[in-house]
C-alpha positions as CSV (number, residue, x, y, z in Angstrom):
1,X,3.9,17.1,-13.6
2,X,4.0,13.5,-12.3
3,X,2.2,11.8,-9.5
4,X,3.9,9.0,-7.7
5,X,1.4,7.2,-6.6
6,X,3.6,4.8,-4.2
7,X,4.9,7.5,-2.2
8,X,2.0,9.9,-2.4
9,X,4.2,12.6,-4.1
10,X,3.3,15.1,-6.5
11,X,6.3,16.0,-8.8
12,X,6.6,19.4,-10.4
13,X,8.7,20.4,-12.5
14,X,11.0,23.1,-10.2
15,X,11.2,20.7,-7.5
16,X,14.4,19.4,-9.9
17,X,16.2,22.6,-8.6
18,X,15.1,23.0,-4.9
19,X,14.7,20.5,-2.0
20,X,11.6,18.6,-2.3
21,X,9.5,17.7,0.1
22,X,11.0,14.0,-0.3
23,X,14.3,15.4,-0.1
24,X,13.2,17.1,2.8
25,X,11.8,14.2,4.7
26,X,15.3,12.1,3.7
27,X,17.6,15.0,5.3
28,X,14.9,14.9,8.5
29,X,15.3,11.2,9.0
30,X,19.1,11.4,8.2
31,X,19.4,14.1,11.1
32,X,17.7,11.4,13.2
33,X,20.1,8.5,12.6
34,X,22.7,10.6,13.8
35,X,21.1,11.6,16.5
36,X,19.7,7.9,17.8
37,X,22.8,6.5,17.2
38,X,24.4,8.9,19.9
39,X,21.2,8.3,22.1
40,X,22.5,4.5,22.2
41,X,25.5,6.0,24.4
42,X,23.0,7.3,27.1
43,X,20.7,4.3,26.6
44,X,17.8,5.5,25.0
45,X,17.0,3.5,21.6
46,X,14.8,5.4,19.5
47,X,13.9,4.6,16.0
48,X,14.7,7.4,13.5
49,X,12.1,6.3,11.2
50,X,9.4,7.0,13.8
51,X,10.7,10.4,14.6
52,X,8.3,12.7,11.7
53,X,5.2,11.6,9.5
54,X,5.9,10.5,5.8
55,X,6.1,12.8,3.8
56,X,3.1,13.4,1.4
57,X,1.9,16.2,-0.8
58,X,-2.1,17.1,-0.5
59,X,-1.5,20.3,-2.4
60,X,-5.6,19.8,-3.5
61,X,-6.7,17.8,-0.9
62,X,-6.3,13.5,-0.4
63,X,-5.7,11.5,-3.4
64,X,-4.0,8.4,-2.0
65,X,-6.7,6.4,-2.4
66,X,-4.9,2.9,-1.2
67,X,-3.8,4.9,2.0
68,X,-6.6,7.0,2.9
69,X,-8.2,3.7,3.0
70,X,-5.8,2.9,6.1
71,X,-4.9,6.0,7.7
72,X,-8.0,8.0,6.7
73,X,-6.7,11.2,7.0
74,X,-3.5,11.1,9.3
75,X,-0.3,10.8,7.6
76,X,2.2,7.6,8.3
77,X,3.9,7.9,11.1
78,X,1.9,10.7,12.8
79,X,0.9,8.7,15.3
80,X,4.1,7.7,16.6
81,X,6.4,10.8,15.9
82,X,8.9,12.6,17.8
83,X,9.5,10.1,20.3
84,X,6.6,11.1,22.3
85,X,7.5,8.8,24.8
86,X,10.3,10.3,26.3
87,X,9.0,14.2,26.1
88,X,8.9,14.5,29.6
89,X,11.9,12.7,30.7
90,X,14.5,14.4,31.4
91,X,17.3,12.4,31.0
92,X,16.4,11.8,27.9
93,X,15.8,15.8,26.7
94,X,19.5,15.9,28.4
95,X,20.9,13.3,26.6
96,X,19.8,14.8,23.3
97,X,20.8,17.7,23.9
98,X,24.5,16.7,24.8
99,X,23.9,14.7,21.7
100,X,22.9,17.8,19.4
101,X,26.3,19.6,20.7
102,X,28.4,16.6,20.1
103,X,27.1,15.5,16.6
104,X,27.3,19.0,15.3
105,X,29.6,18.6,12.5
106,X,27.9,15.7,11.5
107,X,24.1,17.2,11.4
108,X,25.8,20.8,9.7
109,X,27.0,18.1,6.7
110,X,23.8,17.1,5.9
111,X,21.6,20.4,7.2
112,X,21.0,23.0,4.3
113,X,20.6,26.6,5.1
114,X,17.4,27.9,6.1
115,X,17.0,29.8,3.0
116,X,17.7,26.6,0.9
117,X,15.5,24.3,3.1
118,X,12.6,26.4,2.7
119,X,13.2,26.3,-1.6
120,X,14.9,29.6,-2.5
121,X,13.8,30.4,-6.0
122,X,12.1,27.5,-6.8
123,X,9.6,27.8,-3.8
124,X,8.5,31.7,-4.9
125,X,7.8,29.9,-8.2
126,X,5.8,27.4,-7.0
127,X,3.7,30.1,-4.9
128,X,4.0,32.3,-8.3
129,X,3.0,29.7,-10.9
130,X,0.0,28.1,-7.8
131,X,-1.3,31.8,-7.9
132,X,-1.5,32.0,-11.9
133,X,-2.8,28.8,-12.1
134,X,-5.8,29.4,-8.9
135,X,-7.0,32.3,-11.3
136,X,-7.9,29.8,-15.0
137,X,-11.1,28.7,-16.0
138,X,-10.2,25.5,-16.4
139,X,-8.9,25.4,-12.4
140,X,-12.5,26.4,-11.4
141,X,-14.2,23.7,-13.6
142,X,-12.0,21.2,-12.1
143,X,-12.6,22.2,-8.3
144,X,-16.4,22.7,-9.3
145,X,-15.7,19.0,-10.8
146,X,-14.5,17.4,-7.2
147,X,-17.2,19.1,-5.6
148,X,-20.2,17.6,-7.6
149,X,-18.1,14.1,-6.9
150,X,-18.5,14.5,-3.4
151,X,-21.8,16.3,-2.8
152,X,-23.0,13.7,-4.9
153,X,-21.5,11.0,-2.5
154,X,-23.2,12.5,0.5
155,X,-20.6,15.0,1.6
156,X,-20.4,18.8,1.6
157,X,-17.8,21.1,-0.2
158,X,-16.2,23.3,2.5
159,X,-17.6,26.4,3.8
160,X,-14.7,27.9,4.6
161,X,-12.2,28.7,1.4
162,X,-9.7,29.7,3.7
163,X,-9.1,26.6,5.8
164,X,-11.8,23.6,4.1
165,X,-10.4,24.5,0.3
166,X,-9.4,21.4,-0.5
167,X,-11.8,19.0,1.9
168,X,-15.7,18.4,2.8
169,X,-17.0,20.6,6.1
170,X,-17.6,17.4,7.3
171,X,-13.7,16.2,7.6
172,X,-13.1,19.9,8.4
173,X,-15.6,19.5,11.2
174,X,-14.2,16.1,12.3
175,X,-10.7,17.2,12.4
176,X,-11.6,20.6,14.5
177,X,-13.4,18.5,17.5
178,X,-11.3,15.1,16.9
179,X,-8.1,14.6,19.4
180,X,-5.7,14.0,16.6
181,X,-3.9,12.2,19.1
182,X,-5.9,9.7,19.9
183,X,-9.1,9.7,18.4
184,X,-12.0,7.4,19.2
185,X,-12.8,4.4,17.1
186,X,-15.4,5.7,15.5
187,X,-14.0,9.4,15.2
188,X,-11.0,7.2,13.0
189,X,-13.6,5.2,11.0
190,X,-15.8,8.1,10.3
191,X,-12.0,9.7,9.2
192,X,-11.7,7.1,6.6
193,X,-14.7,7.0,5.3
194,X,-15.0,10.6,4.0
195,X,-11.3,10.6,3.4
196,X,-12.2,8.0,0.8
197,X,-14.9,9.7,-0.5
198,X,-12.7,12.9,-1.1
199,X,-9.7,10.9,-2.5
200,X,-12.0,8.6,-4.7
201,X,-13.6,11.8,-6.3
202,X,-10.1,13.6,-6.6
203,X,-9.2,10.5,-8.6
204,X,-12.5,10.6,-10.6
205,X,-12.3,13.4,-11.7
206,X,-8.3,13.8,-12.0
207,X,-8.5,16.8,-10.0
208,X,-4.7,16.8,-8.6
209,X,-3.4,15.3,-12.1
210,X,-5.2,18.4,-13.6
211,X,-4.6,21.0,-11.1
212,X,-0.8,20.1,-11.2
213,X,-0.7,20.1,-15.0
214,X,-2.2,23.4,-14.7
215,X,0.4,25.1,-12.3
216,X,3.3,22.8,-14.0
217,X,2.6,25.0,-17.2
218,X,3.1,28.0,-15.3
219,X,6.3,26.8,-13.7
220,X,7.9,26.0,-16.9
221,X,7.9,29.7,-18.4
222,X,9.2,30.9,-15.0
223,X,12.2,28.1,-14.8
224,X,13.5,29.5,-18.1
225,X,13.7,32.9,-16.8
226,X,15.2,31.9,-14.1
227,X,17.9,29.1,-15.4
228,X,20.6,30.1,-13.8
229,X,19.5,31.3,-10.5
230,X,17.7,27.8,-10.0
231,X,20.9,25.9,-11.5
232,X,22.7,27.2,-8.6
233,X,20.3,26.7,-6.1
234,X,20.1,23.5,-7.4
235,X,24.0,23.0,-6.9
236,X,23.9,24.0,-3.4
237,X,21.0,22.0,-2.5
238,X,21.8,18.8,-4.2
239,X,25.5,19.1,-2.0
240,X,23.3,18.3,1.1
241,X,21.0,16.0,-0.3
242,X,23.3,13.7,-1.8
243,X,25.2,13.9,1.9
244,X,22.0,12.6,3.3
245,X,21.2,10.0,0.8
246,X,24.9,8.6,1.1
247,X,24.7,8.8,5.6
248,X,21.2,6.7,5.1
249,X,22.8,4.1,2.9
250,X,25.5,3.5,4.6
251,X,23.7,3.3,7.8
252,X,20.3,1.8,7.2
């Protein structure tokens, strides 16, 4: 398992055969170039890249130190997504929709089946080998790990394993009563601040480098079972990637 650090990316080893979440975000944002470039026609210019959040992995919780640092917890882009702007216009909602029917063979090239977008094989072994690896020793001395780290910064671990697993009640807290859409000043500095605390200690401790290790080992067993089931998927997949990749080259 690798981290890329730059783009905030944990790499395991099945994502080789499914779509990632980068590939993912690349089809999204070539789906968007289509679509703005026929938005041009009706005279709406929107920018594609604005249209969804970066994509980042925070399987166990914020490790991005360097970004947290900016964007606290909100991912790049968030805040200007979807072309907000123009949600209630409807000349615009026409246009793009005009623009959906038009473009279609164009958007179907580079649009994977549902089945494939959501990861096939290669997503029931990442839920497969996360489950194996959630039950090891060595997961629970990491997470206990993180959780000394940050109780020892001031924080608490969260309360509730269900929906503060991976973060402090207080950044659970602050997300529940923040507007995500425009938070306060000091809601957004208070944000960064603990998001710091929680990446800092993930990197201290090399909880997300040793939880992904941990469920990478478990992947690697299943992948050989599964060769040539995930080969195939991988075929069929990579036919749609590639399409995107080559329609964002050639256009951006």
């Amino acid at each position: 398992m690798n981290l890329d650090y730059e783009n905030s990316l944990i790499v395991f080893p099945v994502d080789a055969y499914g779509i990632s979440a980068r590939d993912r975000y690349q089809i999204l944002l070539a789906r968007e170039v289509i679509m703005t470039t026929c938005m041009m026609k009706f005279g709406f210019i929107d920018d594609p890249n604005a249209a969804y959040p970066k994509a980042e992995n925070r399987n166990f919780g914020v490790w991005n130190v360097d970004r947290v640092r900016q964007h606290g917890f909100r991912l790049i882009g968030e805040e200007s997504q979807s072309n907000r702007k123009h949600d209630e216009a409807g000349a615009w909602g026409d246009a793009r929709y005009e623009c959906l029917a038009s473009e279609k063979s164009k958007i179907d090239e580079i649009t994977p089946p549902d089945d494939l977008m959501n990861g096939g094989t290669a997503a029931e072994i990442a839920l497969k080998s996360l489950g194996m690896a959630s039950e090891t020793d060595a997961w629970k001395a990491a997470k206990d790990d993180w959780e000394n780290c940050i109780s020892a910064a001031g924080l608490t671990p969260g309360r509730d394993a269900a929906n503060a697993k991976w973060s402090s009640q207080q950044s659970f807290d602050l997300q529940v009563r923040t507007d995500q859409q425009n938070p306060s000043k000091s809601d957004a500095a208070e944000g960064v601040r603990i998001a710091t605390i929680e990446a800092e200690c993930n990197q201290q401790v090399r909880l997300t480098q040793t939880l992904g290790d941990i469920q990478a080992s478990y992947q690697l067993p299943l992948i050989r079972q599964n060769e040539a089931v995930l080969t195939e998927l991988k075929k069929k997949s990579q036919k749609y990637v590639d399409a995107a990749e080559k329609l964002l080259k050639e256009t951006q």
